[in-house]
C-alpha positions, 0 to 999 in steps of 0.5 A, a space after each residue: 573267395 573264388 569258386 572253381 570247376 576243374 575239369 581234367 581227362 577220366 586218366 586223371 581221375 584219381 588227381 583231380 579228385 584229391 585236388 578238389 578235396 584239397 581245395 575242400 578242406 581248405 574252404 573253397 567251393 570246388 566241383 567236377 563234372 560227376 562221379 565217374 564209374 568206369 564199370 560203366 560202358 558209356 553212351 551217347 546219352 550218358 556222354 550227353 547228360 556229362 557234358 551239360 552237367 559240366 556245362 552247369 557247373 562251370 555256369 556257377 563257378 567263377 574259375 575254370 581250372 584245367 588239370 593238363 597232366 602234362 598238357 593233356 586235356 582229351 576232347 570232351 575237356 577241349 569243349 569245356 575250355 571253349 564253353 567256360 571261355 564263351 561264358 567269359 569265365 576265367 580259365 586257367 591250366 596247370 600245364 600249358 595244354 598240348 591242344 593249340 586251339 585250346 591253349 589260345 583260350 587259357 588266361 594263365 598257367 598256375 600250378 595245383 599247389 598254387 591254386 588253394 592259394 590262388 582261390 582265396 
């Protein structure tokens, strides 16, 4: 069974959440890059200290998923995609993504209902 990091823009939030507790509920290690308050005003730091823990995490997944809620990544997700891909993982996208640079570096589109499927 495949481990999974999804990553996907603070707007989907509330989706990638409840998709990764979907693929919990169905025996399949999924993580995100941290619990996110947005009460809290980000920094510079704060912003740092995300990105190396997602970049952790996708270390230790064996698939990059990207939640593209139609096709929208934001930037911060634009560098996971590129970082998972120079560590030769397996990313793939629930929507092909509106960033050019960023698509070229997605193996495959598969939808989040096909993904607990998928992972197995």
């Amino acid at each position: 069974m495949k481990s999974i990091f999804i990553a996907g823009s603070r707007k989907f939030y509330d989706k990638v959440s409840n998709l990764i507790e979907e693929m919990k509920k169905n025996n399949i290690k999924a993580d995100k890059a941290e619990e996110w308050d947005q009460t809290q005003e980000d920094t510079l730091e704060s912003e740092k200290k995300a990105l190396f823990l997602a970049f952790e995490k996708i270390d230790d997944a064996d698939v990059v998923y990207i939640f593209a809620d139609n096709g929208y990544t934001g930037k911060t997700v634009a560098i996971e995609i590129a970082y998972a891909y120079a560590k030769g993982k397996e990313v793939i996208s629930s929507e092909e993504i509106e960033e050019f640079s960023a698509r070229a570096l997605i193996s495959k589109i598969i939808k989040p209902e096909e993904l607990i499927e998928y992972c197995r």
